[in-house]
Every structure is written in structure tokens, then in C-alpha cells.
C-alpha positions in Angstrom: 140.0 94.5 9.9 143.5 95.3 11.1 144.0 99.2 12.4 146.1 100.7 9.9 148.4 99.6 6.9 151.1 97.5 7.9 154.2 100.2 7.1 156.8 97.0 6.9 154.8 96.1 3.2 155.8 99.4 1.8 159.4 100.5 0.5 161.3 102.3 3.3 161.4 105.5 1.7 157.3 105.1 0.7 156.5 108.3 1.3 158.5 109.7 -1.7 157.8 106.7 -3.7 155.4 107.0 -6.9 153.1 103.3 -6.6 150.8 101.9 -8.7 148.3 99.4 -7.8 145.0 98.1 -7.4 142.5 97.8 -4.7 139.4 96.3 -4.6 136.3 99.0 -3.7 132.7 98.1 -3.2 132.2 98.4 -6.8 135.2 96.4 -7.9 138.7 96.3 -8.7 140.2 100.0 -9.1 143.5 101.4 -10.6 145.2 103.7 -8.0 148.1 105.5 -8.0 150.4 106.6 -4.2 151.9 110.1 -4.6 153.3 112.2 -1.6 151.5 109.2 0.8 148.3 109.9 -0.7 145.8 107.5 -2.6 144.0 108.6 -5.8 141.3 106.4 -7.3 142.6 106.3 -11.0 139.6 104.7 -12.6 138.2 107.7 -14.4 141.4 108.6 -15.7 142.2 104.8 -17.0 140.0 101.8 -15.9 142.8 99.4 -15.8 146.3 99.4 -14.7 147.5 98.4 -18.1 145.8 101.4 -19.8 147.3 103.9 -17.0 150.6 102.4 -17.6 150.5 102.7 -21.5 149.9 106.3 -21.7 152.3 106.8 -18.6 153.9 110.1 -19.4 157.9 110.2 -20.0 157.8 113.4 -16.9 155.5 113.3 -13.7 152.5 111.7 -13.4 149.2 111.7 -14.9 146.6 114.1 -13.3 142.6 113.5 -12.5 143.1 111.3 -9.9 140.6 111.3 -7.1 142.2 111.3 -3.4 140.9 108.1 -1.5 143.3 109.6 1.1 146.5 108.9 2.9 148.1 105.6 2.3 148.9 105.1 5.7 145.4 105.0 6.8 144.2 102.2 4.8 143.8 98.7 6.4 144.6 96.0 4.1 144.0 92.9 5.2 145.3 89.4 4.6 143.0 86.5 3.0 143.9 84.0 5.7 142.5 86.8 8.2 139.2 87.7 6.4 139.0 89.4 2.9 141.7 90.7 0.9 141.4 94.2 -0.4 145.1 94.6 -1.9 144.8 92.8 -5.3 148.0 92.4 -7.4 149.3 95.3 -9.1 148.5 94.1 -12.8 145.8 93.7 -14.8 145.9 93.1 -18.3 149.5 93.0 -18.6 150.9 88.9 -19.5 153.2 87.4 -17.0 156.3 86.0 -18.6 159.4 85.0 -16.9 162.9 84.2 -17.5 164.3 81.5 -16.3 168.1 80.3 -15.3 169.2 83.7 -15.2 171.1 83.2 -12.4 174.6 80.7 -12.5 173.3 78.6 -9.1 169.7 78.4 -10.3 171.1 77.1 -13.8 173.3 74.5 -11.1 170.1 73.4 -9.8 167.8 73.2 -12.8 170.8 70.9 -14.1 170.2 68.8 -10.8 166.6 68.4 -11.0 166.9 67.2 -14.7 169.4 64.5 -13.5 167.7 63.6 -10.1 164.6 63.4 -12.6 162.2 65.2 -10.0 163.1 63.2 -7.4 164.8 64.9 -4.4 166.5 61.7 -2.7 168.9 61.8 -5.2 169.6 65.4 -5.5 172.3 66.3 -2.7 174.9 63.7 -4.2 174.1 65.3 -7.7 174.6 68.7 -6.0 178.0 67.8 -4.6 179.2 66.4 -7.7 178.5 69.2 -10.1 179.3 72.1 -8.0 182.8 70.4 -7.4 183.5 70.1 -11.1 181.7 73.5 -12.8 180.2 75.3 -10.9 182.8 78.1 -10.3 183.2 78.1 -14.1 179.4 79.0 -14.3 179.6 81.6 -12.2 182.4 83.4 -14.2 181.3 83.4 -18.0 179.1 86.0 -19.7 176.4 84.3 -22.0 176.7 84.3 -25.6 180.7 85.0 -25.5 183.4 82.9 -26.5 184.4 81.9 -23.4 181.0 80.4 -22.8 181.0 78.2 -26.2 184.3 77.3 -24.9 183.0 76.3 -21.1 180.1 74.4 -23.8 182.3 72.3 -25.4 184.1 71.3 -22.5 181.1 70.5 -20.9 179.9 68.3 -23.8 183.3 66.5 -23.4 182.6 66.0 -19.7 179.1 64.5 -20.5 177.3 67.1 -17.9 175.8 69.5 -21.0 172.0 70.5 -20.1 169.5 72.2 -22.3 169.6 74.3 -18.9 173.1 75.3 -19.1 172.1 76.0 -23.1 170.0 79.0 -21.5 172.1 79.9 -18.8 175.4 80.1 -21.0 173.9 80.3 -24.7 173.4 83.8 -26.7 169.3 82.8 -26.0 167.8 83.6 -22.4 164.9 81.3 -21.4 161.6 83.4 -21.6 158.2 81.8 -21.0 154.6 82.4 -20.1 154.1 82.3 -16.5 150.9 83.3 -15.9 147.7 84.0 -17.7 146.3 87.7 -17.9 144.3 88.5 -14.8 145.6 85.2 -13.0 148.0 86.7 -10.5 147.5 87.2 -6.6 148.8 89.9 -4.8 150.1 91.0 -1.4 148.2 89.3 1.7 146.4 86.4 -0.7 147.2 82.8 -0.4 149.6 80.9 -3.0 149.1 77.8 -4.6 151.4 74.8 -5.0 149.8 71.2 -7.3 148.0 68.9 -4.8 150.2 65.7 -6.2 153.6 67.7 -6.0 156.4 66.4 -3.5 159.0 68.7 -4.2 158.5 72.6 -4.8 159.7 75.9 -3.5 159.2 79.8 -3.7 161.3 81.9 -6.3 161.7 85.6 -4.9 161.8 87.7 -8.0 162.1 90.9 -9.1 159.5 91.8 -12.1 159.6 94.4 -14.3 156.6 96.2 -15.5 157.1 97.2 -19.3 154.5 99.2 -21.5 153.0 98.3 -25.4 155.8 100.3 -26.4 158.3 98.2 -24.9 159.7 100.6 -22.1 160.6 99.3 -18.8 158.6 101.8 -16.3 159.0 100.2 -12.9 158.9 97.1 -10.8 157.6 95.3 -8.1 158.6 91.9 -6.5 157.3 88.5 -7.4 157.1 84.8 -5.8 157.0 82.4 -9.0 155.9 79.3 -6.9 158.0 76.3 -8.7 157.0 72.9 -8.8 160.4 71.3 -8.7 159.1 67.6 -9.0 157.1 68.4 -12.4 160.0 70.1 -14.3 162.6 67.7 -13.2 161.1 64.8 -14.8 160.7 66.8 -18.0 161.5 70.2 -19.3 158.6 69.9 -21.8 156.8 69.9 -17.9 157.4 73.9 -17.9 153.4 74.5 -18.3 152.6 72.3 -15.4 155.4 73.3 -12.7 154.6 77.1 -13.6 151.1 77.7 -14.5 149.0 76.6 -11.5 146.0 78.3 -9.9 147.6 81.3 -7.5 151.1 80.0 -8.3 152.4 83.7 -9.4 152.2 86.6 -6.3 153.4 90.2 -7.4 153.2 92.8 -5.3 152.9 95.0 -3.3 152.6 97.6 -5.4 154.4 98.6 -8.5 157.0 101.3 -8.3 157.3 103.4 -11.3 161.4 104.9 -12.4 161.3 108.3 -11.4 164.6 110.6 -9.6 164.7 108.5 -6.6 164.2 104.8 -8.4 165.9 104.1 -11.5 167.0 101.2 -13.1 170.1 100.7 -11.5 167.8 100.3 -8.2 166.7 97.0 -9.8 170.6 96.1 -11.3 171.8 96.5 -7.4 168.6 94.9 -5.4 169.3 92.8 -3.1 165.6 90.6 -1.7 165.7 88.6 1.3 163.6 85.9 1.9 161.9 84.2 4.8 159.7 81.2 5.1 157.5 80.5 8.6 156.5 76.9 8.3 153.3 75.8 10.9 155.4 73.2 12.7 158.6 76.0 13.7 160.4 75.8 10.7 162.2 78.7 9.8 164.6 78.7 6.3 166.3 82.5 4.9 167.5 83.3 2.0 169.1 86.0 -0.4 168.9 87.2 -4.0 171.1 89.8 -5.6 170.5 91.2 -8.4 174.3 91.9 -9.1 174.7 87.8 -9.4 172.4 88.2 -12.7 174.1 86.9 -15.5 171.7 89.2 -18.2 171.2 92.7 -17.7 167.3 93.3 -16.8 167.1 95.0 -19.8 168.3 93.0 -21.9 165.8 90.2 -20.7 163.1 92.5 -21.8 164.4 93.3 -25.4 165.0 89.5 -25.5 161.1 89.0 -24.3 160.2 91.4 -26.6 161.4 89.4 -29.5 159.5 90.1 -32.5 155.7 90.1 -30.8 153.5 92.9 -29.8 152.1 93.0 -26.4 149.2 95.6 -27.2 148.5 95.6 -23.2 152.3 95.8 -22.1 153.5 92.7 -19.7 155.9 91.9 -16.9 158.8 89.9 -16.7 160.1 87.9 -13.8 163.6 88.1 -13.6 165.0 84.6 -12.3 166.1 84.2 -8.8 169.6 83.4 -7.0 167.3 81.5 -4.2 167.5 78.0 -4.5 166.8 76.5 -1.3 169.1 73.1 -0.7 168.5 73.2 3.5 166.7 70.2 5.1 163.4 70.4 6.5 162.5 66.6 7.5 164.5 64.3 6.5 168.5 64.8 5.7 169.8 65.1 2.3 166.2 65.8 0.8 166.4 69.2 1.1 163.3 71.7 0.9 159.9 71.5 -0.1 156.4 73.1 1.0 153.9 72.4 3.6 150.3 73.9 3.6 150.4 76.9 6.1 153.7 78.4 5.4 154.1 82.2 5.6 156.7 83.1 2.5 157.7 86.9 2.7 159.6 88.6 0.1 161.7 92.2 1.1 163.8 94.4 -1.1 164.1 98.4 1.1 163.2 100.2 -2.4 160.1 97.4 -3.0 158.7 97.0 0.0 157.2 93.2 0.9 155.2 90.6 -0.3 153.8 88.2 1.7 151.2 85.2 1.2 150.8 82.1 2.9 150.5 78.2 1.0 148.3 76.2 0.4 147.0 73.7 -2.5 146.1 75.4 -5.9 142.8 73.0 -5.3 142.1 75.0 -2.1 143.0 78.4 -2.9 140.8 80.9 -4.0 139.2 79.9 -7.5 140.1 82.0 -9.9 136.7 82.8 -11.5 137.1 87.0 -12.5 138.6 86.9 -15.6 138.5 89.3 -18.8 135.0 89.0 -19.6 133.9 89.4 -15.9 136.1 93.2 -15.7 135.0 94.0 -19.0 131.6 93.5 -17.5 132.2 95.3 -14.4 133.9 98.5 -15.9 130.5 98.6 -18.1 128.6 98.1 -15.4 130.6 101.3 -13.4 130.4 103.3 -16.6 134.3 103.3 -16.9 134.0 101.1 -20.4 131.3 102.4 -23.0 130.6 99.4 -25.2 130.3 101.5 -28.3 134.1 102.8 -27.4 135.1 99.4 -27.2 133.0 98.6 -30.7 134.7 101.3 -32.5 138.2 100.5 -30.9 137.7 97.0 -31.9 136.8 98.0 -35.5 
């Protein structure tokens, strides 16, 4: 194991920070919350992230807690250098995502359903539409009449997209990403389909909402795209999303309290960095004040009219869209096994995870049943609570 906690994971000011996350113990994966640096095992208060997050009060934090101790002297350690101990943040909660939010990934969502997945024909594409709308994309609030206006001139021009209809259009894109218990966190690998040629990271920040539908925190997120899949076909979303470890969150969450608010979020700016095994190095940047919906109005849109009885997060889009070469000219970027793709926002703190195939990374095999199983097995879950509660 390494010696201590690498301190570049955590938010810079950390130490005044209130975190939520989980870490697997000896006997299994355990709820814990950071306060003042320090570590306390939640478990006893609330088995399960979700539960702790659902009766999180509206004032401080909950109490019973029992100290693990000080944050800084844990070693996590990364999968690709022996076993990972940092799980992601979320248990229970659905992963959803919204998608286009962002007037240059709506561009590029546009390009990929023209190039029709395939990347040779994507830079001329590129060129062509950012000459002739792009500017305009970037100026019009969704839903308003100026964007049914941009709309019909678009139609006129023959470039209208069922991507610009989201990007533009009074209705955000919101989707499942991820099933419950499917996500990887800090330090694990990430997963990309063995038969895709074309795919990328998405840095992200996600939102971590309650059953009632408040928005308590964040964290950051990787939604690992397969650009090739939903290119050829929108009705593709399932298969260029939802792959084994294709969604990272992580570190840990970080709940709204004096010193985070929402308006952290609204302002965030993430920086991106990807370490490919033959040298290659590609950056980026997202910032939050390029969004075209407000983060909360995502949610309320997520929301909708269904009931998340667990609560959920929501992926918030990215401004990334990476368009710089790695082999060959004009075809732009895509994966290789091996590379090391770090997410940073000061307030969130990093994620980090290396690629590889969703064939070869870690199977997922601990589902609900399995932590149902172990919390019984802990005494954290009586099975005539969960009889009556069912009842």
C-alpha cells in the first residue's frame, strides 16, 4: 500500500470540507462521513449512503458516527496498483445524466450523427457547422423565442438535429446512465466496449439529490462515451452509455454547507488531463458558466413526474469535447487501453482511473441482493425491518 492519502484527490480546502463516501472495510462496503479531517464509520447510523443522504438534516450533520480517524492517514490505493479500498460515493442512488447541455457538445453530437460514427469524416463536418451556427448556438437560451427562431432557420438551412432539439428546445435530454450499484470510483479502472473505435471521457460535475428532490452536494464524474455507437444511431444511447465501469464518480461527495453552495457548482471550472501509455498527453477544460440550463433546473427537469424512493444523481453534461489528433490527422481522439484520465475541480477534489476494455475490467458481480446480504450478515439490516418496511 501507498504511505498516506494522496492530498492532490481531495478538495484544496478538505480540511473544512463536509464528505461523504464509501470505503470498503474487512467486513464490506461502509458509509462514512469526513468532518474537521476526521473519518467516522457511518454504518450504524445508516447502512447505506442513500439512507444517510435521505434523512440528511437541513443544519449540521448527523451524529453517531464512529471515528476511523484522520483522513489524512488513510492509504487508498489504486486498482491498477493492488486493491482498491475507495469505492464510489453512491450506493443506491440511479445514475442519470443530461446530455447536450453544453452549446459545443450539442456541435459535436450534431457531427457524430452526420459522420454516422465514423471519425474520418468528422473534421470537415466540424469546420462546416461551426462556420455557419455555431456562434449562434452559443448565444440562445433554451426554450425562448429566439431559440425557435435559430430552429426554424436551421430547418431552412437543412442542418436541424434531434441534438440541437435538446440543446435549444424547452426539453433537456435526461437518461439513465448507469444501473444502481454499477458505478466505480476514485483509483478503479474504466471501461470502454471492446469493438468501439471511437470514444472519449466526459468530465462532469454530478449532483447528488435526495427522495425529496433536494440537491445536497456533488462530486465529479467521468461518463465514458462511446462516440462510434451513438453516432450511427441515437436510438444507440443504451449501448454508448451503459457499459461495464463506464461511469467513475468520485472522490467523495461534498455536501452544501457555508463554505460550498450551489453557486460553487454554477462557477466550477474542471480540468482534464489524459496520460496515454505511448507519451500522449491531451488537456482540457469545462466550465460550468458555459451551461446552457441551470443545474437546478436539470434536476427539477429529471425529476419529472417519478419518484426516486432512494434519491439519484445527475451528470451534468460536459463542455470537453476532445477534437485534437492522436495518430492519424483529421481523426481526432479516441482511447487506448492504459490511459490515466484525471478529473480536477479545487472545491471537488480529483478523480482519477485508468482504461481499459469493459471485457477486462473488474466484473461487476456485487449487486443489490449481494449488499442486502452483507448488511444482514453485519447486523446493519434486520430482515424483519426490511419485511415490515416492505409491507
Amino acid at each position: 500500500m501507498t504511505d498516506s492519502l494522496p492530498a492532490a484527490m481531495l478538495p484544496v480546502d478538505w480540511r473544512d470540507a463536509t464528505l461523504v463516501g464509501r470505503i470498503l472495510l474487512p467486513e464490506g462496503p461502509t458509509p462514512v462521513l469526513v468532518k474537521g479531517g476526521e473519518v467516522f464509520d457511518m454504518s450504524a447510523v445508516a447502512p447505506t449512503v442513500a439512507q444517510l443522504l435521505a434523512n440528511w438534516p437541513e443544519k449540521g450533520v448527523p451524529a453517531g458516527g464512529k471515528s476511523l480517524g484522520k483522513l489524512e492517514d488513510f492509504a487508498f490505493q489504486k486498482a491498477w496498483e493492488g486493491k482498491s479500498t475507495l469505492l464510489s460515493p453512491i450506493d443506491l442512488q440511479v445514475v442519470k445524466a443530461a446530455g447536450v447541455t453544453f452549446a459545443v457538445s450539442a456541435v459535436e453530437r450534431v457531427i457524430e450523427e452526420r459522420a454516422r460514427g465514423d471519425y474520418n469524416r468528422a473534421q470537415a463536418i466540424r469546420d462546416d457547422l461551426a462556420a455557419r451556427v455555431g456562434g449562434d448556438i452559443r448565444s440562445v437560451v433554451p426554450g425562448t423565442e429566439a431559440a425557435a427562431k435559430l430552429k426554424e432557420a436551421l430547418i431552412a438551412d437543412g442542418l436541424w438535429s434531434q441534438y440541437l432539439e435538446v440543446a435549444i428546445g424547452p426539453d433537456a435530454e435526461v437518461f439513465t446512465k448507469s444501473p444502481v450499484l454499477s458505478s466505480v470510483g476514485w483509483g478503479e479502472e474504466v471501461g470502454v466496449r471492446s469493438d468501439s473505435t471511437w470514444n472519449n471521457p466526459e468530465p462532469e460535475v454530478v449532483m447528488v439529490v435526495d427522495p425529496k428532490g433536494r440537491a445536497l452536494g456533488a462530486t465529479l464524474g467521468n461518463d465514458v462515451n462511446l462516440r462510434c455507437f451513438e453516432g450511427r444511431s441515437a436510438l444507440l444511447l443504451g449501448k454508448a452509455k451503459d457499459n461495464n465501469a463506464s461511469c467513475a464518480l468520485g472522490p467523495f461527495i461534498r455536501l452544501f454547507d457555508e463554505g460550498f453552495t450551489i453557486d460553487d457548482v454554477r462557477s466550477a471550472v474542471l480540468d482534464l488531463r489524459i496520460d496515454g501509455p505511448e507519451g500522449y498527453v491531451l488537456e482540457g477544460r469545462s466550465s460550468m458558466d458555459q451551461i446552457s440550463r441551470d443545474p437546478l433546473e436539470l434536476i427539477r427537469q429529471a425529476l419529472s413526474e417519478h419518484h426516486y424512493p432512494d434519491g439519484f444523481v445527475l451528470m451534468l453534461g460536459t463542455l470537453f469535447a476532445p477534437t485534437q489528433d492522436r495518430d492519424t490527422p483529421g481523426r481526432g481522439f479516441t482511447h487506448k487501453v492504459g490511459d490515466v484520465v484525471t478529473v480536477t475541480s479545487p472545491k471537488l477534489g480529483t478523480l482519477e482511473n485508468r482504461v481499459t476494455t469493459s471485457k477486462d475490467a473488474r466484473a461487476w458481480t456485487f449487486g443489490i441482493v449481494a449488499l442486502m446480504q452483507n448488511l444482514v450478515s453485519r447486523g446493519l439490516l434486520k430482515v424483519e425491518t426490511a419485511k415490515a418496511d416492505a409491507a
